[in-house]
Residue, then its C-alpha position, 0 to 999 in steps of 0.5 A: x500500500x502506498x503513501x496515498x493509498x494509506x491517506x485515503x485509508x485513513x479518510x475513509x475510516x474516519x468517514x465510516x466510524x461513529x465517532x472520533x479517533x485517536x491517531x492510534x485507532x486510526x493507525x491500528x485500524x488501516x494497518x500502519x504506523x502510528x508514526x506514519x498515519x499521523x504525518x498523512x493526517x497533518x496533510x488531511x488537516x492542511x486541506x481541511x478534510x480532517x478536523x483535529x478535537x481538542x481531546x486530542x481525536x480526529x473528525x472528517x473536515x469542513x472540505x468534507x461537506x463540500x465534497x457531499x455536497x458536490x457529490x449530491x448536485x453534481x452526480x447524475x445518478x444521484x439526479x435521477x434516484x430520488x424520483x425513481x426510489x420515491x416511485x418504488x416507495x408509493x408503489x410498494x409502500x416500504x421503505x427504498x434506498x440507493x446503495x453503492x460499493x466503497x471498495x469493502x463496504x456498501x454506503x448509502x446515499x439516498x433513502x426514501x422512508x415508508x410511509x407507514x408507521x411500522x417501517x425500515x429505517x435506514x439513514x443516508x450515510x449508513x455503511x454496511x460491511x460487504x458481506x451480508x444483506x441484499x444490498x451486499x451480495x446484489x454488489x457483490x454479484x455485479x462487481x469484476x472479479x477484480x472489485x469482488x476480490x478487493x471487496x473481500x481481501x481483509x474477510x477471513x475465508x467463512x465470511x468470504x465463503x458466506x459472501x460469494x455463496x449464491x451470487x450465480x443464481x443471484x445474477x440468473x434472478x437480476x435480485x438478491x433477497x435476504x431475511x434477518x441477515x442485518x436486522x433481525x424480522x427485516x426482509x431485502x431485495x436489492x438490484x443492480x443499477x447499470x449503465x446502457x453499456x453494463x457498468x454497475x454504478x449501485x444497487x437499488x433495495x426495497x426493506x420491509x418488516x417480515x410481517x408484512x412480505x409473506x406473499x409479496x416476496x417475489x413481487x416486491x423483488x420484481x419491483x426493485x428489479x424493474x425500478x433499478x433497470x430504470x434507473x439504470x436507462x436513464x443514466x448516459 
């Protein structure tokens, strides 16, 4: 791993913590030296993308946001699902979200709730580890075997095992499904998000309490298939 590989490491594991980190949870949890993640995070602060607490732990930055921010108005995908996931919503009344791969996790970065009162939340911002879910093994199954083994280099051989069970089939269906796999009594479908030209760019998911799925799995399934296909077809 090289030196900018290594600063990108450590914005990306500030980005998917919870909560701030000292430079030696920061240096443990990208494989490093303490040493060597505290002179990258003197440049990270330099160009704000890292902020400094005065307990001595590390934040994402103000350039963060802005990032997001250019993320959110400037992204053509991004453009088009909200419009397509709030469609999926109305129609099947559960809660919808638009997934993507960040090397070995899955991020959320649109979600629209149900409207009903018993409801899947999810929140955009999220991360899953890139395991287990529909969402997870939808990417998984759509990814190059160069993506897929990135994905799952730092698994040890069951999670991997576990992660590249069924993706055959997965891709046969044009959907993955998952119950309780993240969260127990919720039930998943996720389908890929492809350009005209057949790149994987996201997953669209459709989550539901498991109370109220039995006998419109597979429609639910089809309308996530058929709604990420459309998105898909509205991207250049």
């Amino acid at each position: 791993m090289g030196p900018s590989d290594r600063m990108l490491a450590l914005l990306c594991c500030l980005a998917n913590g919870d909560e701030a980190m000292t430079v030696k949870q920061l240096a443990d949890s990208t494989a490093q030296p303490v040493s060597t993640a505290y002179r990258h995070l003197r440049q990270l602060l330099a160009w704000g993308l890292v902020s400094e607490r005065a307990n001595g732990r590390y934040a994402p930055g103000a350039q963060a946001v802005r990032l997001q921010q250019g993320f959110l108005r400037r992204n053509e995908l991004m453009r088009w699902a909200s419009p397509v996931l709030m469609e999926l919503t109305e129609r099947t009344q559960e809660s919808s979200a638009l997934l993507v791969a960040l090397r070995d996790h899955a991020l959320c970065v649109e979600m629209i709730d149900s409207p009903q009162p018993l409801r899947c939340c999810y929140r955009q911002g999220q991360v899953q580890p890139l395991v287990k879910g529909a969402s997870a093994r939808a990417l998984l199954a759509w990814m190059s075997d160069a993506e897929r083994e990135m994905a799952l280099a730092l698994r040890d051989e069951q999670e991997r095992n576990v992660a590249l069970q069924g993706l055959v089939d997965i891709r046969e269906h044009g959907f993955a499904v998952s119950l309780g796999e993240i969260d127990e009594g919720v039930w998943g479908a996720s389908a890929p998000v492809l350009t005209p030209r057949g790149q994987l760019k996201a997953v669209v998911s459709v989550m539901a309490p498991q109370s109220r799925v039995s006998g419109r799995e597979e429609w639910l399934a089809c309308q996530t298939r058929d709604s990420a296909q459309r998105l898909g077809e509205l991207l250049q």
